[in-house]
Backbone as CSV, one residue per row, in Angstrom:
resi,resn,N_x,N_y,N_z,CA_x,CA_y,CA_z,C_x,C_y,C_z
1,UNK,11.374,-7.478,-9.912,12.198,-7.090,-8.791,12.584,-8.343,-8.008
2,UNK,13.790,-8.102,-7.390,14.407,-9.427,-6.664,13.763,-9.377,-5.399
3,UNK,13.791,-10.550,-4.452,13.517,-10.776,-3.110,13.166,-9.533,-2.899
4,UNK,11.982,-9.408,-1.992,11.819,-7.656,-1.507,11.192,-8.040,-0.182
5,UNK,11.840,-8.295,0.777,11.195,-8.533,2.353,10.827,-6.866,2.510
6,UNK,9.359,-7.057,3.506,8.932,-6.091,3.832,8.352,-6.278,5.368
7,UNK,8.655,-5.083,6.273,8.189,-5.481,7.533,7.570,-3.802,7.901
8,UNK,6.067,-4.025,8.271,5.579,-3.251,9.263,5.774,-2.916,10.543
9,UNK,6.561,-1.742,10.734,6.694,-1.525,12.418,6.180,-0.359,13.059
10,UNK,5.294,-0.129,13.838,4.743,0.965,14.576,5.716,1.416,15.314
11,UNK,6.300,3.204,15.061,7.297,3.552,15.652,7.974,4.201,14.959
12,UNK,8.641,5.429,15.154,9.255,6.636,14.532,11.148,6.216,14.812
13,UNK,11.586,6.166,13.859,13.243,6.091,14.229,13.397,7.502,13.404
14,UNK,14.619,8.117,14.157,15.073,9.200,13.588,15.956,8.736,11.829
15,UNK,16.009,9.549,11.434,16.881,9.564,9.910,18.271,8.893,10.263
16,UNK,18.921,9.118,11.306,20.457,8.910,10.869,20.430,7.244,11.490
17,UNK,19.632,6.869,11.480,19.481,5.131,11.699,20.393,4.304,11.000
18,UNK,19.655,5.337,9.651,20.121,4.231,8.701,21.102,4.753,7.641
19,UNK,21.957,6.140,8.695,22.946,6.738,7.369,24.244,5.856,6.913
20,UNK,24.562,4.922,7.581,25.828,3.987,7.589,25.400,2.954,6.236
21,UNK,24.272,3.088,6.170,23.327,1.731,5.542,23.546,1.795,4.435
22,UNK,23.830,0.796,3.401,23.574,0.357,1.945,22.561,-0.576,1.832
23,UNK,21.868,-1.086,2.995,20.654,-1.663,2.633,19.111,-1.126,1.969
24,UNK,18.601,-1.556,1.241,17.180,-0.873,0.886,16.969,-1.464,-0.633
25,UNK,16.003,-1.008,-0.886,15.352,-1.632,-2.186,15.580,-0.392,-3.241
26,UNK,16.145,-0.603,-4.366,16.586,0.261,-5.387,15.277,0.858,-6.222
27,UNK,15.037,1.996,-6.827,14.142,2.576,-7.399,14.566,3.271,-8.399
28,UNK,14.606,2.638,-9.404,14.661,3.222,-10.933,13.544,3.795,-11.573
29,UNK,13.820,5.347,-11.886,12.976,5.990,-12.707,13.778,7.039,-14.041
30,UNK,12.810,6.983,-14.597,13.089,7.646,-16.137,11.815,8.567,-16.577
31,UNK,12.047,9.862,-16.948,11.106,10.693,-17.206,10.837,11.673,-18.899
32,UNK,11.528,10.560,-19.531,11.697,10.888,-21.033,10.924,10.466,-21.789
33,UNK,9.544,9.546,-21.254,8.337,9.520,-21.636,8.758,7.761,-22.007
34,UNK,7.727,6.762,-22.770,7.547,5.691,-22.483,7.793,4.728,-21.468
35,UNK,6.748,4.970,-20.562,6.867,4.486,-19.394,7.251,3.118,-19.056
36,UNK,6.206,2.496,-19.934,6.128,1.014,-20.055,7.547,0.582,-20.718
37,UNK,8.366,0.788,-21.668,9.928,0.415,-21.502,10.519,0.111,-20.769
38,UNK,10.581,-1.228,-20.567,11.439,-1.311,-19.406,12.527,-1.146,-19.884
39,UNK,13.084,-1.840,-21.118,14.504,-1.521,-21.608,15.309,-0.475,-21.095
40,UNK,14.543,0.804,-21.392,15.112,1.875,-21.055,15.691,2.192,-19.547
41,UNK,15.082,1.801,-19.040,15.375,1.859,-17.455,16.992,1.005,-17.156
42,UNK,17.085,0.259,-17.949,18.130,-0.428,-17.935,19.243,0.412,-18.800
43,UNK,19.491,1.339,-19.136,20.326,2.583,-19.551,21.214,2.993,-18.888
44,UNK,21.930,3.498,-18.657,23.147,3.472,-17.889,23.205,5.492,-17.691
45,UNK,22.432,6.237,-19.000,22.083,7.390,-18.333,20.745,7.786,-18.978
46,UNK,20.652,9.209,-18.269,19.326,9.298,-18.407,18.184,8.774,-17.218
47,UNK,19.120,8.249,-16.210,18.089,7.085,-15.097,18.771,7.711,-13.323
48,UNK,17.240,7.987,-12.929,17.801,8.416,-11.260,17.001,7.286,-10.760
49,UNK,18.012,6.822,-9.451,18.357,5.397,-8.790,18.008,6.288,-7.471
50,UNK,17.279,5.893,-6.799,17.132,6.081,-5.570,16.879,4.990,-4.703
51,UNK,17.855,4.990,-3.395,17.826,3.677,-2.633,16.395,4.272,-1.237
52,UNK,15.372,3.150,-1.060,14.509,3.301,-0.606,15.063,2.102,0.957
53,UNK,14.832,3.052,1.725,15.041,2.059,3.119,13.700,1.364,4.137
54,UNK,13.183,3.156,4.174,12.131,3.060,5.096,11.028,3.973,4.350
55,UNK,9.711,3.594,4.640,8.741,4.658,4.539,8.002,5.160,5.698
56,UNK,7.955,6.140,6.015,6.740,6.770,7.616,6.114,7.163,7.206
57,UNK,5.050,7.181,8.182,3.901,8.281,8.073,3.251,8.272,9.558
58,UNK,3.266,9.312,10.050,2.815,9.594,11.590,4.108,8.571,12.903
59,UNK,3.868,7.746,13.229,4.110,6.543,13.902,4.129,5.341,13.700
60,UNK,4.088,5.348,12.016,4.430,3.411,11.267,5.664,3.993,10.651
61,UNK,6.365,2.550,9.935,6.872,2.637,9.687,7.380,1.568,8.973
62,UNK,7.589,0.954,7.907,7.795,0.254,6.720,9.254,-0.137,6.223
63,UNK,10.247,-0.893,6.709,11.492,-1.125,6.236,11.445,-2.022,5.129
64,UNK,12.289,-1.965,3.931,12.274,-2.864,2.786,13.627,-2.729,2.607
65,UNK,13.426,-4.645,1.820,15.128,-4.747,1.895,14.723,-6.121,1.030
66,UNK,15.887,-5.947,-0.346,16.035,-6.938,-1.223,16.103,-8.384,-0.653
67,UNK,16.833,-8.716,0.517,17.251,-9.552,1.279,16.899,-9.772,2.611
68,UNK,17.082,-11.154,3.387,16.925,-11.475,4.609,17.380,-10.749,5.808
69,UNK,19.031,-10.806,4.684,20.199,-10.415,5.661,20.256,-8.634,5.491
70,UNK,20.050,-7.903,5.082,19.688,-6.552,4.792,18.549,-6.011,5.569
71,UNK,17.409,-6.820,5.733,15.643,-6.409,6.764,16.632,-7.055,7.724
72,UNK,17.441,-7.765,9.081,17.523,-8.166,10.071,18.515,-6.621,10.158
73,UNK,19.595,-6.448,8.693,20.639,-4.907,9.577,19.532,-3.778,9.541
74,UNK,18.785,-3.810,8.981,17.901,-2.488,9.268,16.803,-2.453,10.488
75,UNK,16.765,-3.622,10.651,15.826,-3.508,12.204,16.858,-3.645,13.197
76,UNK,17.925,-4.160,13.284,18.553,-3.570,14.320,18.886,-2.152,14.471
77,UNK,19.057,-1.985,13.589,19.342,-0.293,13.313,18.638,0.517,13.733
78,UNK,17.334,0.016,13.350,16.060,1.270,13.600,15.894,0.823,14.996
79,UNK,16.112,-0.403,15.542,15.677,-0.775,17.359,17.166,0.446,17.767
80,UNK,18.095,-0.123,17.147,19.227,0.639,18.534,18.705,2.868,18.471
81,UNK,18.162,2.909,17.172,17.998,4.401,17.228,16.291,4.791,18.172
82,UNK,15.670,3.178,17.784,14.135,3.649,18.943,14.739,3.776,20.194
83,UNK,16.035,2.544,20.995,15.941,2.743,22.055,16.935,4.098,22.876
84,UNK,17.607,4.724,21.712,18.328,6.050,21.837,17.673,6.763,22.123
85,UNK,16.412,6.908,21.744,15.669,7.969,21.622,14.419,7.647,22.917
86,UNK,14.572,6.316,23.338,13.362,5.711,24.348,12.361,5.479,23.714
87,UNK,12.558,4.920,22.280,11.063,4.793,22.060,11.011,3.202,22.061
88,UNK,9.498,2.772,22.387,9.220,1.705,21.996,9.027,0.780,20.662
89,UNK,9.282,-0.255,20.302,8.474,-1.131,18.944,7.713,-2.267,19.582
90,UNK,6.370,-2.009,18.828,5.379,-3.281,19.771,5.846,-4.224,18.967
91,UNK,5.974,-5.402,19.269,6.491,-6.650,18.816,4.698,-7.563,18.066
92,UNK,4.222,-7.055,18.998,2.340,-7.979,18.230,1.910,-6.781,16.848
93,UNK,2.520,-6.100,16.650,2.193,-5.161,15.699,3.206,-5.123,14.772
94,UNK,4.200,-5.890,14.967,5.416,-5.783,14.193,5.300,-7.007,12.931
95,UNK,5.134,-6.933,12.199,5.268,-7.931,11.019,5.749,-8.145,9.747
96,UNK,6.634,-9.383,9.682,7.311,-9.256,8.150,6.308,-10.362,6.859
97,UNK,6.898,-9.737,5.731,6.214,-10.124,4.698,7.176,-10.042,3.830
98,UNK,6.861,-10.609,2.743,8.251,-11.495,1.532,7.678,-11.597,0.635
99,UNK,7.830,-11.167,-0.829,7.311,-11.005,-1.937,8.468,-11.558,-2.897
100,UNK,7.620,-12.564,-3.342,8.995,-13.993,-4.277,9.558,-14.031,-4.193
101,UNK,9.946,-14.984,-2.169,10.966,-14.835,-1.720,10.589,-16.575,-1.517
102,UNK,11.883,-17.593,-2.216,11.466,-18.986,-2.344,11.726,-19.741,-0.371
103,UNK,12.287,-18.468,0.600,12.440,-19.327,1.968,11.883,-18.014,2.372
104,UNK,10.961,-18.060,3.507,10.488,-17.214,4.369,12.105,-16.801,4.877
105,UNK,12.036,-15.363,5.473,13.133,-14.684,6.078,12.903,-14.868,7.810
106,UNK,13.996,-15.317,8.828,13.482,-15.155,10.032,14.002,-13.632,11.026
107,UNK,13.358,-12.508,10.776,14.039,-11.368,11.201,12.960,-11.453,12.760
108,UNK,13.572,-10.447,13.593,13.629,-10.848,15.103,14.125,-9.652,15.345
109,UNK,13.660,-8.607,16.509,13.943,-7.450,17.336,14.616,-7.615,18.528
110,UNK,15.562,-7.824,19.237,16.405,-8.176,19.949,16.457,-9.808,19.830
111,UNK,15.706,-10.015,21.225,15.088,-11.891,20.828,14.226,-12.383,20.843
112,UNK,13.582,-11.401,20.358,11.979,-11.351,19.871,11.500,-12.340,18.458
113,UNK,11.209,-12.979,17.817,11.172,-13.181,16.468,9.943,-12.888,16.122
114,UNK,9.383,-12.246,15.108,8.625,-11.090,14.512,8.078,-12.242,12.939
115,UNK,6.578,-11.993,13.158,5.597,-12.589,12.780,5.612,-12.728,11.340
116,UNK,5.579,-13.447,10.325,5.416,-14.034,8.897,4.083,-14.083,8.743
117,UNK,3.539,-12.822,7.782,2.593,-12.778,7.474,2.283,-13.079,5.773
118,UNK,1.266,-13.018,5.210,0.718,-13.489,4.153,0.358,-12.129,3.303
119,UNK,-0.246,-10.964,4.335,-0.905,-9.632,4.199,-0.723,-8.803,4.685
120,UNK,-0.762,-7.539,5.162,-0.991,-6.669,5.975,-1.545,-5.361,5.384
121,UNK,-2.178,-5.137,6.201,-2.869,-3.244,5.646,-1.754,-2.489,6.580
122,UNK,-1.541,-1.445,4.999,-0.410,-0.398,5.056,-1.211,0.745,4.711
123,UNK,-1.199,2.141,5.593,-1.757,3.400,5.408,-3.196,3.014,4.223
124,UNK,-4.071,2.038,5.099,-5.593,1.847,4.326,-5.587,1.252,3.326
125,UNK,-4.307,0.231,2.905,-3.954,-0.629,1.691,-3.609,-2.144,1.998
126,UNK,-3.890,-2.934,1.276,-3.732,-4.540,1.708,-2.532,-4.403,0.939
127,UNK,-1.437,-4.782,1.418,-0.189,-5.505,0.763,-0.247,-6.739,0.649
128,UNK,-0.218,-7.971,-0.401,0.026,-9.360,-0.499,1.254,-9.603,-0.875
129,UNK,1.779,-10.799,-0.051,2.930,-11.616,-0.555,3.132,-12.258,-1.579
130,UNK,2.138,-12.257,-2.553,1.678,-12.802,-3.766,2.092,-11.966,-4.830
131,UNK,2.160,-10.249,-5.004,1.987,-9.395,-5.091,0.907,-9.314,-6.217
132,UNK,-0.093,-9.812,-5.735,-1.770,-9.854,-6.591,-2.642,-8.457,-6.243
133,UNK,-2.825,-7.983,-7.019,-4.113,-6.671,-6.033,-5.886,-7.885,-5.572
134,UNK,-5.548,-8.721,-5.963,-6.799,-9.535,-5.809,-7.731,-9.169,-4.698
135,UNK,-6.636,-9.206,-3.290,-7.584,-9.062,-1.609,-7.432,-7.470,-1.380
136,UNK,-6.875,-6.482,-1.922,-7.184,-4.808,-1.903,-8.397,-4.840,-3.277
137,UNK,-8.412,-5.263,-4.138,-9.371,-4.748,-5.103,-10.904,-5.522,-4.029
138,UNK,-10.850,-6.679,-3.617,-12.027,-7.326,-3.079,-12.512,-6.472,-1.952
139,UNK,-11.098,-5.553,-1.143,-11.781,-5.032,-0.067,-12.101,-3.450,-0.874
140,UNK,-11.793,-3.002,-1.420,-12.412,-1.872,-2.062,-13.565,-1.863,-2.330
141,UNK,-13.802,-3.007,-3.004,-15.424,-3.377,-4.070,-16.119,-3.701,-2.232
142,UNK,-15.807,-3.918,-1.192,-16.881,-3.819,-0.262,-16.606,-2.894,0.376
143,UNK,-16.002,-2.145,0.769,-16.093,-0.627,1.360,-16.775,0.397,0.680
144,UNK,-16.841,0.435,-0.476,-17.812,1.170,-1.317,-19.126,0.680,-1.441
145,UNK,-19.125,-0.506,-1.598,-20.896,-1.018,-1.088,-21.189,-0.784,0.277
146,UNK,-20.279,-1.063,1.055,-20.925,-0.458,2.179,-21.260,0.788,2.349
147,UNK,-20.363,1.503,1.536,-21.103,3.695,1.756,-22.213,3.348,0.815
148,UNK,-21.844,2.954,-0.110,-23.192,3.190,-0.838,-24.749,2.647,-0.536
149,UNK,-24.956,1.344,0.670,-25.703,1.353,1.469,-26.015,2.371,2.237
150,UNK,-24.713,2.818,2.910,-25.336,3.924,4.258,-26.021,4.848,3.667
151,UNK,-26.073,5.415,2.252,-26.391,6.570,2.112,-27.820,6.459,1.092
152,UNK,-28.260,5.092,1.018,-29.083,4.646,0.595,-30.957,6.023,0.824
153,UNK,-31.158,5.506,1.976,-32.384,6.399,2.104,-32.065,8.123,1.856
154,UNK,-30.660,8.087,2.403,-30.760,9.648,2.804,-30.352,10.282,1.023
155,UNK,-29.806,9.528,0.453,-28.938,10.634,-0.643,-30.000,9.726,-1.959
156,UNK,-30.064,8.349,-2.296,-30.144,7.617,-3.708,-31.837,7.570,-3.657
157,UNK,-31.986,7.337,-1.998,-33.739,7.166,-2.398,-34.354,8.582,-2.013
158,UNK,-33.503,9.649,-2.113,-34.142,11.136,-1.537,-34.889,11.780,-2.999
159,UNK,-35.941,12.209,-3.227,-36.503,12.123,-4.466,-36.537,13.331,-4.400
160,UNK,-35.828,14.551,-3.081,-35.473,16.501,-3.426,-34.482,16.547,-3.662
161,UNK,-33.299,15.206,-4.159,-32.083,15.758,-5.112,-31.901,15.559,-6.666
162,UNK,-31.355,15.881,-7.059,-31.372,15.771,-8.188,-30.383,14.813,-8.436
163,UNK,-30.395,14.371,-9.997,-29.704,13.257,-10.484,-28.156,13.860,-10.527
164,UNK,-27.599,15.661,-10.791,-26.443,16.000,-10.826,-26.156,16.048,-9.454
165,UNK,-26.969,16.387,-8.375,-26.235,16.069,-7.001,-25.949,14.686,-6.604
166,UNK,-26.618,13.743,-6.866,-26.432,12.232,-6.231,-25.255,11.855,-7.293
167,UNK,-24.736,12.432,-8.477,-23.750,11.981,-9.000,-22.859,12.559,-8.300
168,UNK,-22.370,14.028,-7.747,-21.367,14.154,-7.062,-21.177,13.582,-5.733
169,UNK,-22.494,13.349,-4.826,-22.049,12.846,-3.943,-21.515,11.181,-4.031
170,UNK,-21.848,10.438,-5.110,-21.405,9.118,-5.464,-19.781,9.275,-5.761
171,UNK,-19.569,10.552,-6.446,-17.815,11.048,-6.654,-17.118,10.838,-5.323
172,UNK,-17.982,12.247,-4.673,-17.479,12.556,-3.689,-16.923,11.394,-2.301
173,UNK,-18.192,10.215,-2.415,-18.101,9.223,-1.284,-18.174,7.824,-1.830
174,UNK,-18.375,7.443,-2.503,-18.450,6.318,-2.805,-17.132,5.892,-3.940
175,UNK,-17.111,6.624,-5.312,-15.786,6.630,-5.882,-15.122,6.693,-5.302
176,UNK,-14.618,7.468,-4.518,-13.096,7.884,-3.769,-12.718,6.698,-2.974
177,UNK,-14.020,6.306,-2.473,-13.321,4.745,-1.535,-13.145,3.797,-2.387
178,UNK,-14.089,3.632,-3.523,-13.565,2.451,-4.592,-12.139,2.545,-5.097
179,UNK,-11.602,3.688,-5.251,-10.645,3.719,-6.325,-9.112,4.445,-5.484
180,UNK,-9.236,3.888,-3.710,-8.429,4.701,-2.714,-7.095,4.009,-2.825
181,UNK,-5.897,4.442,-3.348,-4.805,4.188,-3.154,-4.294,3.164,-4.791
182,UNK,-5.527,3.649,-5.430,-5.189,3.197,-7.007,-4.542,3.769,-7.962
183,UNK,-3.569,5.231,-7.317,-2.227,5.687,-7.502,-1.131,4.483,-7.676
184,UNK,-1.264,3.403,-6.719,0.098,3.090,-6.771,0.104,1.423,-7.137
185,UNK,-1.160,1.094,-7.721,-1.581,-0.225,-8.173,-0.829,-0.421,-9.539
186,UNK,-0.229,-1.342,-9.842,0.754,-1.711,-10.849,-0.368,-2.660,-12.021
187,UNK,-1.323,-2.317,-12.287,-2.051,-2.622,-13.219,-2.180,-1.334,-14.379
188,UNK,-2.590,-2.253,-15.936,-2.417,-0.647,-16.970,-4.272,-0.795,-17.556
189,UNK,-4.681,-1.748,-16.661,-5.910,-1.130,-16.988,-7.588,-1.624,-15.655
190,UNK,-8.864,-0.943,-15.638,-9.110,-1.134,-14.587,-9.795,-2.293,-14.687
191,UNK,-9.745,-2.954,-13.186,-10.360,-4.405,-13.280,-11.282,-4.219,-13.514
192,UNK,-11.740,-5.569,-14.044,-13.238,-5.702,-14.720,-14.281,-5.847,-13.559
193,UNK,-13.497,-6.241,-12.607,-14.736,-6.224,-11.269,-15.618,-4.906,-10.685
194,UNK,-14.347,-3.782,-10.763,-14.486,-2.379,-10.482,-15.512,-1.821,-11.458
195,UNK,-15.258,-1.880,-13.194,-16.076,-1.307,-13.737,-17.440,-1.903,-13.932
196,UNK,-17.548,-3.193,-13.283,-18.833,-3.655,-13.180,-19.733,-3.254,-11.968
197,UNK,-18.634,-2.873,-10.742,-19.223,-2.245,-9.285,-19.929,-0.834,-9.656
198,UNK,-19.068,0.080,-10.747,-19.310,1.414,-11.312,-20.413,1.767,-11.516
199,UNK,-20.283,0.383,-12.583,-21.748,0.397,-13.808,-22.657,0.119,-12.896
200,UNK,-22.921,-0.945,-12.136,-23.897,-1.278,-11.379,-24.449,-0.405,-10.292
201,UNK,-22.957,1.001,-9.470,-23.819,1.813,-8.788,-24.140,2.724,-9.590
202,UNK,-23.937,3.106,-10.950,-24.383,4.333,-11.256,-26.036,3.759,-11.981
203,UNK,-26.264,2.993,-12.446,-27.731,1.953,-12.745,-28.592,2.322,-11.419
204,UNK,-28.222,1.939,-10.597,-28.771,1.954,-9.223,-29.214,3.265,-8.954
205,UNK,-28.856,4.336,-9.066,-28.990,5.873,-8.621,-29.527,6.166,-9.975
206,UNK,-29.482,6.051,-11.022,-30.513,5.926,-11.695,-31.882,5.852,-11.988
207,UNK,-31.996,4.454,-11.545,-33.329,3.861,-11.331,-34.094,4.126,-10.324
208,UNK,-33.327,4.777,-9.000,-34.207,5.725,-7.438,-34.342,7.234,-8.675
209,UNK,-33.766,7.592,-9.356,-34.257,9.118,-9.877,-35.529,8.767,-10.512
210,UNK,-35.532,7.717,-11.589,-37.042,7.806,-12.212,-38.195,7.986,-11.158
């Protein structure tokens, strides 16, 4: 994918912000099975193109744009529809990010200029400018050691559960945080770090059953 500036902004803009807009990042999909083809995607039919502007969820809000000059028309856009509406954008919460983009982009909210970051966590996910999963897989592999500490005395060293309950609750709390938002990780197979975190907690709950 070409240049893909990305900027985090806390703050709801209504839909018709950006109905004038041809800016956004293009999304090609194909559902005729071989995924991994890219060739195919490059087909002329058979392929739905959807232009991606913004993503929300609650009160964030995520603009992407192939270009410099495309993320500066969409944040004006989304500022003139926050301040239609009276809403605010915090400017210390506001941050852009650039994914193999060879000049940093300088985008700016009135005459504000808005922060060049390296990272940011998006809805409980590290985004890198690198686009490496390296610093989301590292913080996974410690958020799951950390549950799997907390629950240390009460669930792994409790010797009135059984080995089929401490496996679901390891599903239930400890998997789910290892493997949170590994829907949308662009890898085709799992890191070797993860299945060594696996192997090593399921050894562990193991060895408290004997």
């Amino acid at each position: 994918m070409p240049d893909a500036p990305l900027m985090e902004n806390p703050g709801y803009a209504p839909a018709y912000a950006f109905q004038s807009s041809s800016d956004g990042v293009y999304i090609y999909t194909r559902h005729d099975g071989k995924l991994y083809n890219f060739a195919r995607l490059r087909a002329k039919t058979k392929i739905t193109r959807v232009l991606i502007r913004k993503m929300l969820l609650a009160d964030d809000a995520a603009l992407v744009s192939h270009t410099s000059d495309g993320l500066q028309r969409l944040m004006d856009q989304f500022a003139h529809a926050c301040k239609e509406f009276v809403l605010t954008i915090s400017i210390k919460k506001t941050e852009v990010m650039t994914q193999d983009a060879p000049i940093l982009p300088t985008i700016s909210n009135n005459d504000s200029r808005l922060e060049t970051v390296d990272n940011f966590r998006y809805l409980g996910s590290i985004i890198s400018n690198n686009v490496s999963l390296d610093a989301e897989i590292n913080a996974r592999i410690g958020n799951a050691a950390a549950v799997m500490s907390k629950l240390q005395k009460r669930v792994w060293g409790n010797k009135n559960l059984t080995l089929n309950t401490k496996m679901k609750v390891y599903q239930a709390c400890v998997l789910s945080t290892l493997l949170y938002g590994s829907e949308t990780w662009t890898t085709h197979a799992l890191p070797h770090e993860m299945s060594l975190q696996d192997t090593g907690h399921y050894m562990g709950i193991q060895s408290h059953q004997q």
